[in-house]
Each structure stands twice: as C-alpha cells, then as structure tokens.
Biotite code that builds the C-alpha atoms (Angstrom):
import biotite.structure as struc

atoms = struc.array([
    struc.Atom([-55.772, -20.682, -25.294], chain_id="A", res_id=1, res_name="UNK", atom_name="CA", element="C"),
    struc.Atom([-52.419, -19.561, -25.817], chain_id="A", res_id=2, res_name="UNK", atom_name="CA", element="C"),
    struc.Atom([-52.507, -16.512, -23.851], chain_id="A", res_id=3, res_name="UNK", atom_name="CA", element="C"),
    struc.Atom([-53.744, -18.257, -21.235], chain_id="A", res_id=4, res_name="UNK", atom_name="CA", element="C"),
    struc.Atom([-51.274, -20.889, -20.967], chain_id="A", res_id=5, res_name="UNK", atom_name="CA", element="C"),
    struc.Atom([-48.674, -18.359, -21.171], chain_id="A", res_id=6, res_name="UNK", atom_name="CA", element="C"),
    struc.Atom([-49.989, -15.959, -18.104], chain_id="A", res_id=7, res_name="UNK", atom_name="CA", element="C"),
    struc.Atom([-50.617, -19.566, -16.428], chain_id="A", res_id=8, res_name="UNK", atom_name="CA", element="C"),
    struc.Atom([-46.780, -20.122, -16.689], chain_id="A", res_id=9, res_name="UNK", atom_name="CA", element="C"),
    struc.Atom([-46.181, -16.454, -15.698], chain_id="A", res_id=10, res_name="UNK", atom_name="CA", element="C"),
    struc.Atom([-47.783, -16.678, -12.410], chain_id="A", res_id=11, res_name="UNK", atom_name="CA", element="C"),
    struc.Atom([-46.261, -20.326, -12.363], chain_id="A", res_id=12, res_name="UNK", atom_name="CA", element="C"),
    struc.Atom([-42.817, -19.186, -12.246], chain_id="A", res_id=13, res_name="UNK", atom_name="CA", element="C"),
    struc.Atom([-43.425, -16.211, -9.789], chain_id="A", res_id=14, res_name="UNK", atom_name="CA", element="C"),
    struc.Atom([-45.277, -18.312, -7.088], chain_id="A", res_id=15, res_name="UNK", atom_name="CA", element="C"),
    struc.Atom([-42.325, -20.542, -7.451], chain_id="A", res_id=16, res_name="UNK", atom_name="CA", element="C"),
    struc.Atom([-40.033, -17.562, -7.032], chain_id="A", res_id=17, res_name="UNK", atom_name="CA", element="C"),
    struc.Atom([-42.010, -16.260, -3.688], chain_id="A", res_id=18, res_name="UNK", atom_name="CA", element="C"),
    struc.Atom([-42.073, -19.493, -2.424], chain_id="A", res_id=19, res_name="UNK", atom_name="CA", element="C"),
    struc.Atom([-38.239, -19.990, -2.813], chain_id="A", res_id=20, res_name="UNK", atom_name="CA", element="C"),
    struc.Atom([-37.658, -16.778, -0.732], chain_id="A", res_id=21, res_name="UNK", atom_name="CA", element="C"),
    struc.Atom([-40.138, -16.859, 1.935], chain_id="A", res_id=22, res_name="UNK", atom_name="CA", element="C"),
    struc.Atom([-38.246, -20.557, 2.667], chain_id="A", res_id=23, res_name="UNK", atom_name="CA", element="C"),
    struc.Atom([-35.137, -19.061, 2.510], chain_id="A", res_id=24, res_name="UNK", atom_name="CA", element="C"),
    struc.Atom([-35.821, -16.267, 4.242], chain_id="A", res_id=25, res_name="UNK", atom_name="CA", element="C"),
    struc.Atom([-34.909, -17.355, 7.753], chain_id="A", res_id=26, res_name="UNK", atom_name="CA", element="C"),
    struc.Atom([-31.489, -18.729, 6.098], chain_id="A", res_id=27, res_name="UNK", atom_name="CA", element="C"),
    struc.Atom([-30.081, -15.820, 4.379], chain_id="A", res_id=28, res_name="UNK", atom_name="CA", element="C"),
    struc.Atom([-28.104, -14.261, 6.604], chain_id="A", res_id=29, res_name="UNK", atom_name="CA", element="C"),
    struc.Atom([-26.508, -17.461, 7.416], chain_id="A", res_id=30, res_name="UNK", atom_name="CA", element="C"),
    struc.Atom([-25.678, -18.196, 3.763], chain_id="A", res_id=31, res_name="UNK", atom_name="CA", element="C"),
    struc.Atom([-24.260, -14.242, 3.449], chain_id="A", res_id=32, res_name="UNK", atom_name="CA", element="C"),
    struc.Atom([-21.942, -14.888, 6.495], chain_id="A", res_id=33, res_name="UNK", atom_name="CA", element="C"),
    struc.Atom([-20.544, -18.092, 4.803], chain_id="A", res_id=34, res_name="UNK", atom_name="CA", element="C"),
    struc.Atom([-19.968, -16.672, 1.714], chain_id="A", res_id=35, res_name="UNK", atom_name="CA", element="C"),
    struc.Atom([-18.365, -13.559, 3.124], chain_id="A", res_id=36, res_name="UNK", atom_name="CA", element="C"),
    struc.Atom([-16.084, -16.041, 4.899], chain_id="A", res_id=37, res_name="UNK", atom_name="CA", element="C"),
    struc.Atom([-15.485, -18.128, 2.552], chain_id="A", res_id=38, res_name="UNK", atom_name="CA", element="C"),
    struc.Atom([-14.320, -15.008, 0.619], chain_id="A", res_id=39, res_name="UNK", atom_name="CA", element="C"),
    struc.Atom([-11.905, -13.975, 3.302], chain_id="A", res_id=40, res_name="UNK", atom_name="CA", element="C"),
    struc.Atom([-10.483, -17.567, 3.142], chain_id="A", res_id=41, res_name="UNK", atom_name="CA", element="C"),
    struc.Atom([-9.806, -16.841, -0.783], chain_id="A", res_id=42, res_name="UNK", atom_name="CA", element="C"),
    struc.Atom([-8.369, -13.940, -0.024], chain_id="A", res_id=43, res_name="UNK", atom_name="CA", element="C"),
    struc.Atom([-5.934, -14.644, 1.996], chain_id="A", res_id=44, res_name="UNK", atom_name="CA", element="C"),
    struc.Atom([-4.658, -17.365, 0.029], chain_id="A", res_id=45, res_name="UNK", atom_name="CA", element="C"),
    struc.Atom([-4.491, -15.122, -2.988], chain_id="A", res_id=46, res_name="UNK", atom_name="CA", element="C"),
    struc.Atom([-2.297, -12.748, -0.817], chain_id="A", res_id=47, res_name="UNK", atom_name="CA", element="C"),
    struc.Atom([-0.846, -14.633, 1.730], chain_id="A", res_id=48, res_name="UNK", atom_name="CA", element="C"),
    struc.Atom([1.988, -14.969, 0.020], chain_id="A", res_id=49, res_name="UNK", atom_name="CA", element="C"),
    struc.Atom([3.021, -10.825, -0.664], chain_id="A", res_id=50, res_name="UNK", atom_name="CA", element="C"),
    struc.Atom([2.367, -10.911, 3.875], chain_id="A", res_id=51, res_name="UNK", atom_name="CA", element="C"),
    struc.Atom([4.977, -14.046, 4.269], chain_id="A", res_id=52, res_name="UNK", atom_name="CA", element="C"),
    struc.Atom([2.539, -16.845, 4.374], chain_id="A", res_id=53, res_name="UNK", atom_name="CA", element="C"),
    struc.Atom([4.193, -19.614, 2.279], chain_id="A", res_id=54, res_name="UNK", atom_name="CA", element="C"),
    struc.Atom([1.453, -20.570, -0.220], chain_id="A", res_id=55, res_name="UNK", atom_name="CA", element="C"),
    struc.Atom([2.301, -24.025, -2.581], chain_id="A", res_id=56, res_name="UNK", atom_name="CA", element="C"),
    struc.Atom([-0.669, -22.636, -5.314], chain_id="A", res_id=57, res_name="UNK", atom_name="CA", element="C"),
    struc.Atom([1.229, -18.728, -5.572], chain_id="A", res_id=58, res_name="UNK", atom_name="CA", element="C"),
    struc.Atom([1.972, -19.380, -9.001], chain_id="A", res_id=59, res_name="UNK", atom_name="CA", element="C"),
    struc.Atom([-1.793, -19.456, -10.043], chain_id="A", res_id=60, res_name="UNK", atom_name="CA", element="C"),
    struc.Atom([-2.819, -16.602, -7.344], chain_id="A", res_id=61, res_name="UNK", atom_name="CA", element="C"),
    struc.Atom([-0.532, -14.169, -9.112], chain_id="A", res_id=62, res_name="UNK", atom_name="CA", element="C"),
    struc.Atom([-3.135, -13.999, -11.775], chain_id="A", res_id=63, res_name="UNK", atom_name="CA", element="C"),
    struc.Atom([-6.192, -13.264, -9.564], chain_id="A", res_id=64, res_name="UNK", atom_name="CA", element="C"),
    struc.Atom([-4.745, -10.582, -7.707], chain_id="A", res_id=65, res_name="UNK", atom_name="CA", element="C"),
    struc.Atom([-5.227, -7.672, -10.078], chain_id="A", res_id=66, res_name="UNK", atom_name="CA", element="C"),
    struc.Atom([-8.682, -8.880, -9.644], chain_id="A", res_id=67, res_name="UNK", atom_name="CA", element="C"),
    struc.Atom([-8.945, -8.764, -6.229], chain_id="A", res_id=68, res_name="UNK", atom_name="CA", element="C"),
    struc.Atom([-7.072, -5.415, -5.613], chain_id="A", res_id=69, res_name="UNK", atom_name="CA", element="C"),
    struc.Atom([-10.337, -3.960, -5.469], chain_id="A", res_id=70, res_name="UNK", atom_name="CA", element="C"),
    struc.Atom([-11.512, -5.544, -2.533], chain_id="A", res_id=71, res_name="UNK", atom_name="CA", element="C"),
    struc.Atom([-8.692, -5.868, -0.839], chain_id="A", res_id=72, res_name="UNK", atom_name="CA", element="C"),
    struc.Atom([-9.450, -2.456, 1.545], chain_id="A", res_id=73, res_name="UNK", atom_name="CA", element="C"),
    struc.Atom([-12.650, -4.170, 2.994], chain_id="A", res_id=74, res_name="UNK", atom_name="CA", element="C"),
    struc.Atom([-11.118, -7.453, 3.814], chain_id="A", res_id=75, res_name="UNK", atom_name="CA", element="C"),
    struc.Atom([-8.188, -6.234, 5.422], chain_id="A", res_id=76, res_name="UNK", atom_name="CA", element="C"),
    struc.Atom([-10.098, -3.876, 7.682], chain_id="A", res_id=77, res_name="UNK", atom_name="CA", element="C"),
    struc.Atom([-12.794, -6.499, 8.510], chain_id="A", res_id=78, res_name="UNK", atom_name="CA", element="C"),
    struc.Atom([-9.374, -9.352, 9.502], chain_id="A", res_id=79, res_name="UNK", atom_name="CA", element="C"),
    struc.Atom([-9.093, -6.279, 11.740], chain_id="A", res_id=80, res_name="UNK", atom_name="CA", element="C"),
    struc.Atom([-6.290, -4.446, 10.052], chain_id="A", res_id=81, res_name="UNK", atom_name="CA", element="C"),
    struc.Atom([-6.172, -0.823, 10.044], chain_id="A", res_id=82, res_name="UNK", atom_name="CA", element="C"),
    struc.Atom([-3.436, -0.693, 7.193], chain_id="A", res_id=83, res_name="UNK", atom_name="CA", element="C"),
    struc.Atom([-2.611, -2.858, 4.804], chain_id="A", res_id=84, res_name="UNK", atom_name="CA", element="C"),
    struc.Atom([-0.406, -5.687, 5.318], chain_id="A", res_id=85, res_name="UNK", atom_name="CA", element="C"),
    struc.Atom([1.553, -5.228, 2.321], chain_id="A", res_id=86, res_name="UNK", atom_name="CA", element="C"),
    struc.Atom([4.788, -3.509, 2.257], chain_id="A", res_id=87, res_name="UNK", atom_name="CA", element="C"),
    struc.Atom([4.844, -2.422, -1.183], chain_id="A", res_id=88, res_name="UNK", atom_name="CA", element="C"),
    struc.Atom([0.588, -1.884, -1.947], chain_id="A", res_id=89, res_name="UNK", atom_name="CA", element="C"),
    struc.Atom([-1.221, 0.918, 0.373], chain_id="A", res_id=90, res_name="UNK", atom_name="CA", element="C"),
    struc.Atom([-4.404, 1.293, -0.301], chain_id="A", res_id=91, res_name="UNK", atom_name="CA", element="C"),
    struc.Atom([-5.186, 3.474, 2.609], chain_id="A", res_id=92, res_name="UNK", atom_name="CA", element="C"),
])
C-alpha cells in the first residue's frame, strides 16, 4: 500500500509539472524578454554611475559590481555598444 501511494504521488507531481509547462509554454518567451530587461535596468543602475549617470543608491551598487563584471560584455553589446563605456574597465 505504501509503494503504491508513493508512485501515486510520483506521477502526481510530474503531471503537475507537465501541466505547468504546456500552460506556460506560449508565455515563456515573454517572461525571458522581461527578465532580460529587467536585468539591463539593474545593470545600468549598478554602473551608471562609473558612465556619469548620477545614481542616489551608488553607495550600495559598489558592492554588486564585482558581481556583475562578468556580465557586463553582453549587456553592453546588446544596449548597442561596441566597447565598453567605461574609461578605466575594457573588457573587449
């Protein structure tokens, strides 16, 4: 009875798991896109102030850019940027 109840719950689960991604199927390139712009907006406010941008929170950014460095190549090519903005970083 056990062993039953427990593949019961197994196949439970995964039905619930299908059904979560054939609904959000149709959605998922619309929820990429916002993320990946919502991470362009944290970017630049982690940055904007090393490119002139006065930013009140740059205090608190200071610690997230080591973090971020990483990144930073593919967001300032897809703003459109060949090279980075930053006088003092190159990262290309």
């Amino acid at each position: 009875m056990k062993e039953t109840l427990s593949k019961l719950k197994f196949w439970y689960q995964k039905a619930g798991e299908l059904g979560a991604q054939y609904y959000n199927a149709p959605y998922r390139a619309a929820i990429a896109r916002a993320k990946r712009e919502e991470d362009d907006l944290f970017m630049l406010l982690v940055f904007s102030e090393m490119m002139g941008v006065p930013n009140p929170a740059s205090w608190y950014c200071l610690e997230l850019q080591p973090l971020l460095l990483e990144r930073f190549h593919d967001w300032h090519q897809r703003m459109g940027m060949e090279h980075s903005p930053l006088d003092n970083f190159r990262c290309c």
